[in-house]
Structures are given as structure tokens and as C-alpha cells.
N, C-alpha and C positions, 0 to 999 in steps of 0.2 A: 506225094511224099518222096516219091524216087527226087524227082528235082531238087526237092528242098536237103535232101543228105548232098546232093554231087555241090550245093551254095556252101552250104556247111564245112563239106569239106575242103573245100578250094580255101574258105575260110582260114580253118584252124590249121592249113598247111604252113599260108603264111604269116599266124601266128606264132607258130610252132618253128619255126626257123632259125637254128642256133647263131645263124650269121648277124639276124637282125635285132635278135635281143640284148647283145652286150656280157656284163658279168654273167658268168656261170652258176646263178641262184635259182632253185627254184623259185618258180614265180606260182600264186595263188590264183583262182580263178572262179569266179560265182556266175553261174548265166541262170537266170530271175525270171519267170514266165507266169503266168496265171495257174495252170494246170501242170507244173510238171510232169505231163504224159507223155510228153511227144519232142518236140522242139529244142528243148531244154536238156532232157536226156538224152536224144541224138547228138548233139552238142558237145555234151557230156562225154558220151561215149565216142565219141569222134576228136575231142581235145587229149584224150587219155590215149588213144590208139596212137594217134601222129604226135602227141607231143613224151611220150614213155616216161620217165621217171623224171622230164624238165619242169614239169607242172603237176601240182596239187589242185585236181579241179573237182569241184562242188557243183549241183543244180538244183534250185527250189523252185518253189510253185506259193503263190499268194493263196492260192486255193487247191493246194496238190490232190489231183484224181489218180486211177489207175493209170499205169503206164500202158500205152495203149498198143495192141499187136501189131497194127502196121507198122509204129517206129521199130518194132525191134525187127520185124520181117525184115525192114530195106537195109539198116545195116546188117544183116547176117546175110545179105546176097552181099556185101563187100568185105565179109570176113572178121566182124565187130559183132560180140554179141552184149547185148545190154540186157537181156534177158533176166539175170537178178540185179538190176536197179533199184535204188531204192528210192522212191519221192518225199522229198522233205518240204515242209512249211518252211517260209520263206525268214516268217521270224526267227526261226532257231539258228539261223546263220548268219543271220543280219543283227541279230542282236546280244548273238556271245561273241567268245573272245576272239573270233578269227578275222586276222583283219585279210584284205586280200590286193593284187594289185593288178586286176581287172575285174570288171563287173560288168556284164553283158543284159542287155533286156531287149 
């Protein structure tokens, strides 16, 4: 798990990079998993941390379970607490009104 937040993160850094995205919109974001327990939510909670008020980000799960204690463990040793996350079914986002302009799986 530890490895998989330091991927993550390295990730949504350079997502998250005011230089490389252009116009000053927020930008939408959906990352799409089976179980939003884990992956999806670190994600989550790692796209909100480094990217602060540049991104609007969402995470569902095709089959959303509980959010599980080791993801919130590893990010709370780097200072992100996901600890009230909420798991959403994948339908409810995918199929109302939000449109978004990335989408992660």
C-alpha cells in the first residue's frame, strides 16, 4: 500500500501542475475502480491534497465496499486524511449530470 500512495502520488503531482494544464479552470476528475476502498480513494484523497481548489475530484467503485483502513493508514503517515470518504456507485456519476475532463480507471 505504502508504494502504491508514493505511484499515486508522483502521479497527481504531475497532474496537478499549474504550469502544464493551461487556462485557469477548474478541471473535473473521476477515478473509476471496482471497490472504491482503496485505490480510487487514495487517488482521491491525493488529487484534492496536491491539486487544492484546481480540481473538482470524484471516486466510484463499480461495486463500492468499505473504505478500507490501510488506505487511510498510509495516507495519514503523509499528512491526507481520507478517513470520512465517502464510496460512491459508479452509476451515480457516470450517469448524471456531471460531465468531467478526466477519467481514471
Amino acid at each position: 500500500m505504502a508504494e502504491c500512495s508514493l505511484v499515486l502520488r508522483h502521479a497527481t503531482m504531475k497532474m496537478c501542475d499549474p504550469e502544464a494544464r493551461g487556462p485557469s479552470m477548474k478541471k473535473r476528475v473521476l477515478i473509476l475502480c471496482t471497490g472504491n476502498s482503496a485505490r480510487s480513494q487514495m487517488a482521491e484523497g491525493l488529487f484534492r491534497h496536491e491539486g487544492g481548489d484546481r480540481y473538482e475530484v470524484f471516486s466510484a467503485g463499480t461495486r463500492p465496499s468499505v473504505v478500507r483502513p490501510e488506505a487511510i493508514a498510509v495516507l495519514a503517515e503523509i499528512g491526507i486524511d481520507i478517513s470520512a470518504s465517502v464510496r460512491s456507485p459508479s452509476t451515480s456519476l457516470l450517469l448524471g449530470a456531471r460531465s468531467r475532463d478526466y477519467s481514471l480507471r
